[in-house]
C-alpha positions as CSV (number, residue, x, y, z in Angstrom):
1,X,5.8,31.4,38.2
2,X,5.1,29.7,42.0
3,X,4.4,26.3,42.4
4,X,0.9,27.0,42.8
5,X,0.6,29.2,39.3
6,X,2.3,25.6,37.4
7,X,0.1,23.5,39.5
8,X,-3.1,25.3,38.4
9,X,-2.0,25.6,34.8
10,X,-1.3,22.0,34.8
11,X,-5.0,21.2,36.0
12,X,-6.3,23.5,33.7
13,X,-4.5,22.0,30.9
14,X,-5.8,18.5,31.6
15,X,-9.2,20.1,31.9
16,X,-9.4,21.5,28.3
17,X,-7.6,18.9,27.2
18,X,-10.0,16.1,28.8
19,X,-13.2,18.0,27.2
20,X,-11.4,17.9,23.9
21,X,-10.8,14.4,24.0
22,X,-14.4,14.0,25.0
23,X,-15.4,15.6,22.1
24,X,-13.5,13.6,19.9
25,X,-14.2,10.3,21.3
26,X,-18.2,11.4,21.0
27,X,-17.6,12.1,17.2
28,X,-15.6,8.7,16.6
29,X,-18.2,7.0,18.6
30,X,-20.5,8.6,16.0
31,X,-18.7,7.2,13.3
32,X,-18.6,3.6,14.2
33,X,-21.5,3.7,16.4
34,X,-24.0,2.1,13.5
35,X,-21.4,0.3,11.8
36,X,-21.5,-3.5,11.0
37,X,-18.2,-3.9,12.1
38,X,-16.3,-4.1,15.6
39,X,-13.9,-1.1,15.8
40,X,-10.5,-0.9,17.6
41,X,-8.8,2.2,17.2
42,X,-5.6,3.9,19.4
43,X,-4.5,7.1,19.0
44,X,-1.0,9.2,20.3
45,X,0.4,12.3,19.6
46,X,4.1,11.4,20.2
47,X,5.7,14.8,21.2
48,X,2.4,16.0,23.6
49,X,1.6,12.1,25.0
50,X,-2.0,12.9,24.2
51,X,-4.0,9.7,24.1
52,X,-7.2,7.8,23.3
53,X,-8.7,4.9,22.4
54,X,-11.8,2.7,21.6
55,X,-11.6,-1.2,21.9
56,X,-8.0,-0.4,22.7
57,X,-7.0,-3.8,24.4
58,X,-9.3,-5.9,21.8
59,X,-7.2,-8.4,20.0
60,X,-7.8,-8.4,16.5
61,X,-6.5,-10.0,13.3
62,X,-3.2,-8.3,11.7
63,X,-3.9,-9.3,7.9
64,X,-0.8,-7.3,6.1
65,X,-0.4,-5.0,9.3
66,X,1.9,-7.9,10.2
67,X,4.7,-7.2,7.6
68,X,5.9,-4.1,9.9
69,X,6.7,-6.6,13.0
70,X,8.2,-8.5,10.4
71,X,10.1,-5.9,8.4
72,X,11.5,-4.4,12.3
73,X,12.3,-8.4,12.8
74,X,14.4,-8.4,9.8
75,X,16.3,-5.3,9.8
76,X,17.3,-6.3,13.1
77,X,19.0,-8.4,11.5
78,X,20.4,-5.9,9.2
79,X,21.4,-3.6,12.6
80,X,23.3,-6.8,13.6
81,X,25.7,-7.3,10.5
82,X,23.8,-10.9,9.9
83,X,22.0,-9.4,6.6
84,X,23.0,-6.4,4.6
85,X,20.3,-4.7,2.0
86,X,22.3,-5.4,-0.8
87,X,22.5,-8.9,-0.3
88,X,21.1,-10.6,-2.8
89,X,18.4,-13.3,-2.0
90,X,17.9,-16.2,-4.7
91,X,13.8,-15.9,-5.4
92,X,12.9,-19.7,-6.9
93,X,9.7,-20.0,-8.8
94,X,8.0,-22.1,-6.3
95,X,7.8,-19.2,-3.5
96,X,6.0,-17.1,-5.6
97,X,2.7,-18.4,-4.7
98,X,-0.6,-18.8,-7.1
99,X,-4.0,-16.5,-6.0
100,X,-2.1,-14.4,-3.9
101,X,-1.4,-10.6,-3.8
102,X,2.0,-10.4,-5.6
103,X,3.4,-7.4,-7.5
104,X,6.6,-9.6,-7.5
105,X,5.1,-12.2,-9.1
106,X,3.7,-10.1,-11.4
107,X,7.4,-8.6,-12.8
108,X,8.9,-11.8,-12.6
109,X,6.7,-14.5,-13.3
110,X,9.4,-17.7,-14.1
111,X,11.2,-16.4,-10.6
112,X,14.4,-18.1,-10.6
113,X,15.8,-14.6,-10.2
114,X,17.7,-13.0,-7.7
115,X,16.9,-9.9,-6.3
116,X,18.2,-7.7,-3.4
117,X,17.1,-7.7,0.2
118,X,15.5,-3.8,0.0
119,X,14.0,-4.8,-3.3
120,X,11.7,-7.4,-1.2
121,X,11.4,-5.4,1.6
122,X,10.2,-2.9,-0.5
123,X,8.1,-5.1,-2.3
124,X,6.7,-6.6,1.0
125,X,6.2,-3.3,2.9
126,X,5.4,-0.7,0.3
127,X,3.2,-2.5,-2.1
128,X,2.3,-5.3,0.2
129,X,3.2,-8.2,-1.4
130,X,2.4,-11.7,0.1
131,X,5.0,-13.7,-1.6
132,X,7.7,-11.6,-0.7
133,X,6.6,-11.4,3.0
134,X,6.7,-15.4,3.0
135,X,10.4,-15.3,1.8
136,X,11.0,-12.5,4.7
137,X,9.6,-14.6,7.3
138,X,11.6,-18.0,5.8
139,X,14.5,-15.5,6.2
140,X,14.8,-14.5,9.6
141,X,14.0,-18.1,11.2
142,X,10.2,-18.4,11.2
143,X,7.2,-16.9,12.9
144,X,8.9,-18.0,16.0
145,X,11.7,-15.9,15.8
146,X,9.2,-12.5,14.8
147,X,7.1,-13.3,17.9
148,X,10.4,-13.8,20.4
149,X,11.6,-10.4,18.7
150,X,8.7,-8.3,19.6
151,X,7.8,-9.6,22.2
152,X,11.7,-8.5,23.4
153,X,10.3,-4.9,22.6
154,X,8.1,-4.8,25.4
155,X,4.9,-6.0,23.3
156,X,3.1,-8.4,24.7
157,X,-0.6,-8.2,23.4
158,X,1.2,-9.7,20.0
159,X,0.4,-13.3,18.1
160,X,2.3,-14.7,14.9
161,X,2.1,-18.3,14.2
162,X,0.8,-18.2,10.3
163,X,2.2,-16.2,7.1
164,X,0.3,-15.3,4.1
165,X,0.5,-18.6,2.5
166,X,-1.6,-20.4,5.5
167,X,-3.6,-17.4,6.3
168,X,-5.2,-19.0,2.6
169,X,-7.5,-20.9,4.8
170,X,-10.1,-19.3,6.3
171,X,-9.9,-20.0,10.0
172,X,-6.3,-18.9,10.0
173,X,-7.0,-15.8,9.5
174,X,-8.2,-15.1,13.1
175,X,-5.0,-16.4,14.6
176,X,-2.1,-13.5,14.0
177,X,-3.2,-11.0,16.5
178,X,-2.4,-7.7,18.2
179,X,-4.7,-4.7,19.6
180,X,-4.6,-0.9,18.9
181,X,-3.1,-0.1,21.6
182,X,-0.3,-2.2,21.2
183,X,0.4,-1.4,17.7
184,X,0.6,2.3,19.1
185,X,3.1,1.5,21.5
186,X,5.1,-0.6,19.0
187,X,4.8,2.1,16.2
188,X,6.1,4.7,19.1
189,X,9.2,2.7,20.3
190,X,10.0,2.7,16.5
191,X,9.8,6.0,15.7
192,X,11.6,7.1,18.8
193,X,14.9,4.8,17.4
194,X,15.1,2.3,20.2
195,X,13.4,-1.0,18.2
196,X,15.9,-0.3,15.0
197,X,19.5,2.1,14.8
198,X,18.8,5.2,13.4
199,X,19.5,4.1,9.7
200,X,17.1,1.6,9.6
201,X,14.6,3.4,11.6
202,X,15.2,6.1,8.3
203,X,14.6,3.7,5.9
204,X,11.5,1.8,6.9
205,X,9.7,4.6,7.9
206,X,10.4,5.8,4.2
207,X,9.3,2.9,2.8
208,X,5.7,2.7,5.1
209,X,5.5,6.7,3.3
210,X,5.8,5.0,0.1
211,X,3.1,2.6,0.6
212,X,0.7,2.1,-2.5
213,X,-2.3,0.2,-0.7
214,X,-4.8,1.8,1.2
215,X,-5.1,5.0,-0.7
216,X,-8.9,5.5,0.1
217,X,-8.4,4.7,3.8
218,X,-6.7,6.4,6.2
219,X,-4.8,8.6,3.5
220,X,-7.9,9.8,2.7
221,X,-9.1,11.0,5.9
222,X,-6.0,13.4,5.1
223,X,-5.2,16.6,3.4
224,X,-3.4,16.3,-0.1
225,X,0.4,16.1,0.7
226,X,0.5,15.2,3.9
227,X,3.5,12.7,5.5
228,X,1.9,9.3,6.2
229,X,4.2,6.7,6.7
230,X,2.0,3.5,7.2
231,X,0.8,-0.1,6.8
232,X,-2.6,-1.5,5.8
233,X,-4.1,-5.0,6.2
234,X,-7.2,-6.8,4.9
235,X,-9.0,-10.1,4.0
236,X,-11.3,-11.6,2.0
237,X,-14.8,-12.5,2.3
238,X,-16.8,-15.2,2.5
239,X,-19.9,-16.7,1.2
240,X,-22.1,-14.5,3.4
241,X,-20.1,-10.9,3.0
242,X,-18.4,-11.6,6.1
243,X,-14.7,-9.7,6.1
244,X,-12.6,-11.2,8.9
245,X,-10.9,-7.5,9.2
246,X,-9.4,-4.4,7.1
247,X,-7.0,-2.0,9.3
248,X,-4.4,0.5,8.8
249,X,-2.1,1.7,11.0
250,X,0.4,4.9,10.7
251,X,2.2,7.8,12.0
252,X,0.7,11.6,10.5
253,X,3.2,14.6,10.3
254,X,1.2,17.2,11.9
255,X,1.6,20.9,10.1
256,X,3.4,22.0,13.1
257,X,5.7,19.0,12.5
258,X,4.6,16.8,15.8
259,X,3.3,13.8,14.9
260,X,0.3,11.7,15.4
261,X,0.2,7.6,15.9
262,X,-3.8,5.9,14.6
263,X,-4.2,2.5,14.8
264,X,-7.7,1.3,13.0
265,X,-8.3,-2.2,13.3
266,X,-11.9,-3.3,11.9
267,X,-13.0,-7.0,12.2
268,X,-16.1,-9.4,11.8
269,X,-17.1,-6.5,9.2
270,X,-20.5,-6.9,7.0
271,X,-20.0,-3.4,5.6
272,X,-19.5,-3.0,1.4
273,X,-16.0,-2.4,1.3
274,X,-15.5,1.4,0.0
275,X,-18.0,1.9,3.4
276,X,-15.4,0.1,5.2
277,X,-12.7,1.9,3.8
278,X,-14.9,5.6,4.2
279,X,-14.8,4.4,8.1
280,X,-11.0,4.4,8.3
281,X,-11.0,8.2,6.2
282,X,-13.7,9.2,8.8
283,X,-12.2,8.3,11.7
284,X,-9.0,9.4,10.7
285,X,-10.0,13.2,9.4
286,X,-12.1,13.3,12.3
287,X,-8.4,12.9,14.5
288,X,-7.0,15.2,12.1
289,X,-9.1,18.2,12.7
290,X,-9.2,17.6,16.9
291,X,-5.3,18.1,17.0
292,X,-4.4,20.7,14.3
293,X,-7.0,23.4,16.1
């Protein structure tokens, strides 16, 4: 093939490729167009660098998306020798919070217990439990230390200074921030092995597949079966309806075994909540069918 033939199949790629992507953005526009809710999503496919986004660089609130930055902060630590999963962590009965999401809490309700460090990871990352991401956080040094950590990664678009125990108040839910894209990037350095060794890499991105929230979000936008390893986040609401946010944010196995990054971040959402969720299904089936035809 001469220089020419590979220039021209290059620019006829990008051609079909940039209509496709049209298409898709239309449809997701569709989707969120007439929504009561400001949308942020990022997508990737890892292997082909495909791209898009909507609201990309808008910074919106984390909710539990946060306990993957925190669960990369911590085994870190692991990948340095300064924690070790099997450690066990003593678990008092005064860090397992009141009114708070806590399957922890729920199996041992006295505390006063001690349990291993993957058994709160797991707890934290896989079922999303508040307590134990408090008890994470009090672990590796503070917010401080998570933010210093990824920003080190190359993120910058990234904001800790609450956990779940002061995101209780209202206006603190606004302040942990990040954007779509950003999480994308983050979600790709991770997968690739250069945030974590390629041991701990394994093992979180198991646990993210294990994940029991979100099951009528983005794994629902999905065929039956198919490898989703990710990490959901979502508030409350106020007096008037108003959500601060509900996201999800994952990597897809693709049937031809690339993969795909979607980051869906929703916030300042008036929507009933299984309409919320149906958004996040929408938008990702929508993703789903562009890059398996």
């Amino acid at each position: 093939m001469t220089r020419f033939s590979i220039a021209l199949f290059s620019f006829l790629s990008f051609q079909v490729f940039a209509q496709g992507t049209n298409e898709l953005r239309n449809q997701l526009q569709q989707i969120i167009s007439s929504k009561n809710a400001t949308v942020g999503v990022s997508i990737k496919n890892i292997e082909d660098k495909d791209t898009l986004s909507i609201n990309g660089n808008l910074k919106m609130p984390m909710m539990s998306v946060f306990k993957f930055h925190i669960a990369l902060a911590v085994l870190h630590k692991v990948d340095e020798g300064k924690l070790n999963l099997t450690q066990e962590i003593f678990v008092k009965k005064k860090d397992l919070k009141e009114d708070t999401w806590s399957p922890m809490k729920e199996d041992y309700p006295e505390g006063n217990v001690n349990l291993t460090l993957d058994k709160i990871l797991r707890y934290t990352v896989s079922h999303s439990d508040n307590n134990g991401c408090d008890i994470l956080i009090n672990l590796v040094g503070g917010t401080k230390y998570i933010q210093k950590f990824i920003n080190e990664q190359g993120i910058k678009d990234f904001v800790i200074k609450v956990n779940e125990d002061q995101m209780k108040t209202w206006k603190n839910l606004y302040i942990n921030t990040t954007t779509p894209i950003a999480t994308t990037e983050l979600l790709e350095k991770f997968f690739k092995g250069e945030v974590l060794k390629e041991e701990t890499t394994k093992y979180l991105y198991q646990i993210m597949v294990e994940t029991s929230r979100g099951l009528t979000w983005m794994k629902a936008g999905l065929p039956e079966g198919t490898k989703l390893a990710h990490r959901t986040g979502i508030s409350g609401t106020n007096d008037v309806n108003l959500r601060v946010a509900m996201n999800d944010i994952g990597i897809v196995k693709l049937p031809n075994g690339k993969h795909l990054i979607v980051s869906v971040y929703l916030k300042d959402i008036t929507e009933k909540k299984e309409d919320t969720e149906k958004i996040i299904a929408d938008i990702t089936k929508a993703v789903w069918n562009y890059f398996i035809r």
